[in-house]
C-alpha positions in Angstrom: 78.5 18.3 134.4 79.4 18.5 137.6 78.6 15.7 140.4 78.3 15.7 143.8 77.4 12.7 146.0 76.7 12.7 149.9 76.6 9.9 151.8 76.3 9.8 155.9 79.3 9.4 157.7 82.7 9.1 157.2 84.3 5.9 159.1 88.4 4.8 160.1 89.8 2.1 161.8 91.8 4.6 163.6 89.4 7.5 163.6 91.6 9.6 166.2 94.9 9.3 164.0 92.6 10.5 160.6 91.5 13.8 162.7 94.8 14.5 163.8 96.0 14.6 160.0 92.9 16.3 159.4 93.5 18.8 162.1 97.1 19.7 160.6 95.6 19.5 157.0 92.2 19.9 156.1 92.6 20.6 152.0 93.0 16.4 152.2 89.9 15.4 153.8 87.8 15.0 150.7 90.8 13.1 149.5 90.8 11.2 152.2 86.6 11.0 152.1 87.4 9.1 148.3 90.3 7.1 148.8 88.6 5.5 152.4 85.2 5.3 150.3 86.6 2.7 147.2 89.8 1.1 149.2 87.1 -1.8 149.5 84.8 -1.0 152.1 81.3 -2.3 151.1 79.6 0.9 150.3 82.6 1.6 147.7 82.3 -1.8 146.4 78.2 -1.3 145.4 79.1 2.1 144.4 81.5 0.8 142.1 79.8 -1.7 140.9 76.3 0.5 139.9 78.4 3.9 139.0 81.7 1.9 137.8 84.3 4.9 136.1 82.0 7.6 137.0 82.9 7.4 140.5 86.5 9.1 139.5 84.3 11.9 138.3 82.4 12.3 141.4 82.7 14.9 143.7 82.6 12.4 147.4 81.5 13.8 150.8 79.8 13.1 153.8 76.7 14.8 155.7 79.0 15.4 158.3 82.6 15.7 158.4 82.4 14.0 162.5 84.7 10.8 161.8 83.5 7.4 163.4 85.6 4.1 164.4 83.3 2.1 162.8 80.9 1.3 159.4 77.4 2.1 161.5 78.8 5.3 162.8 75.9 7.8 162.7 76.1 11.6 163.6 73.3 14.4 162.4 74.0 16.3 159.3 76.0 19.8 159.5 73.8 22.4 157.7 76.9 24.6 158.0 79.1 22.1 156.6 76.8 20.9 153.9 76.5 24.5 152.6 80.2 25.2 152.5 80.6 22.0 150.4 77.5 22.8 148.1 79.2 26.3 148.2 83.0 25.3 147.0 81.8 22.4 144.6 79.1 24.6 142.9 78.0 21.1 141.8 75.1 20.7 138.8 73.1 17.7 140.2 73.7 16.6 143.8 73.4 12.8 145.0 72.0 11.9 148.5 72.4 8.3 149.7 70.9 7.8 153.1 68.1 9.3 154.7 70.4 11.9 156.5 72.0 13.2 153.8 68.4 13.8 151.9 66.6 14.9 154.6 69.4 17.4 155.1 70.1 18.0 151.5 66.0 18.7 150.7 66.6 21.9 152.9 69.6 23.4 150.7 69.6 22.0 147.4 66.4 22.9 144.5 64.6 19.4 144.0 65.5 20.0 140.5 69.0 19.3 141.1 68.7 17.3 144.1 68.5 13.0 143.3 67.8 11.0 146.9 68.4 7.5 146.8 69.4 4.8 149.3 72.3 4.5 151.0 74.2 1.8 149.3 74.3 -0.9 152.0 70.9 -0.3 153.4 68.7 -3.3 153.7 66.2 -4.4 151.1 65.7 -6.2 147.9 65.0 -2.7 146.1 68.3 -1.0 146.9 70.5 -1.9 143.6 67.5 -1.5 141.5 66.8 1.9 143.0 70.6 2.9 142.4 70.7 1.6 139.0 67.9 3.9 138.2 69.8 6.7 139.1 72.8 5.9 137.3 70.6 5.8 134.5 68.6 9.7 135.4 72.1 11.2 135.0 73.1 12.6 131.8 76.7 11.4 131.8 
C-alpha cells in the first residue's frame, strides 16, 4: 500500500540556500521535504509520535513546493504541482493535513482515497485525537 501525505508548506532556516540546491537538483527535494519534516521540527515530532515507524513508509510532500524562512509560512496550493506528485507517486490512499492541502486535494484525488485531517500543530484539544483516528483508518 502505498502512502502519500501532504502537508502545507515546506519551511528552512536558510530558505534561499535550500532553493539554490534545489535549483541545481531537484530529484532531492522530497528528500529534503522528509529529512527537514522529522529532524525535530514540531510537526515531525506529533507525526512521529501518532504515525511512529510508518512515517519511513510515507511518501512526504507539501501543497506547494514555494519554500518559506519560517514555521507559519503559508503559500496557496499548486494544482500543477500537486498533480505531478499524485502523478509520479501513483499513491493508494492520500493524506491531507491542513486545510490547504484538503481543500486542494478534494479537487484531484477520489474521496475514496482521499483522508483530510488537521494539520499536526493546529490549535485545539481535538487535533491528536483526530490524527490518532486516522492512523487507525489505514490498513497498514
Amino acid at each position: 500500500m502505498k502512502l502519500l501525505a501532504v502537508l502545507q508548506n515546506q519551511w528552512f532556516h536558510d530558505p534561499a540556500r535550500v532553493r539554490e540546491i534545489l535549483a541545481r537538483r531537484p530529484e532531492l527535494r522530497r528528500q529534503f521535504c522528509h529529512r527537514a519534516l522529522f529532524a525535530g521540527c514540531k510537526t515531525g515530532q506529533v507525526l512521529k509520535s501518532v504515525f511512529g515507524p510508518l512515517c519511513r513508509e510515507i511518501v512526504w510532500e507539501n501543497a506547494s513546493p514555494q519554500i518559506g524562512d519560517f514555521a507559519a509560512s503559508k503559500f496557496p496550493a499548486d494544482h500543477l504541482h500537486l498533480r505531478a506528485v499524485l502523478d509520479e507517486v501513483k499513491p493508494d490512499i492520500v493524506l491531507a493535513f491542513g486545510r490547504i492541502a484538503g481543500n486542494a486535494l478534494t479537487a484531484l484525488v477520489p474521496a475514496e482515497k482521499l483522508i483530510i485531517g488537521p494539520h499536526p500543530t493546529a490549535r485545539g484539544a481535538d487535533v491528536l485525537p483526530r490524527l490518532r483516528e486516522i492512523r487507525a483508518r489505514l490498513p497498514l
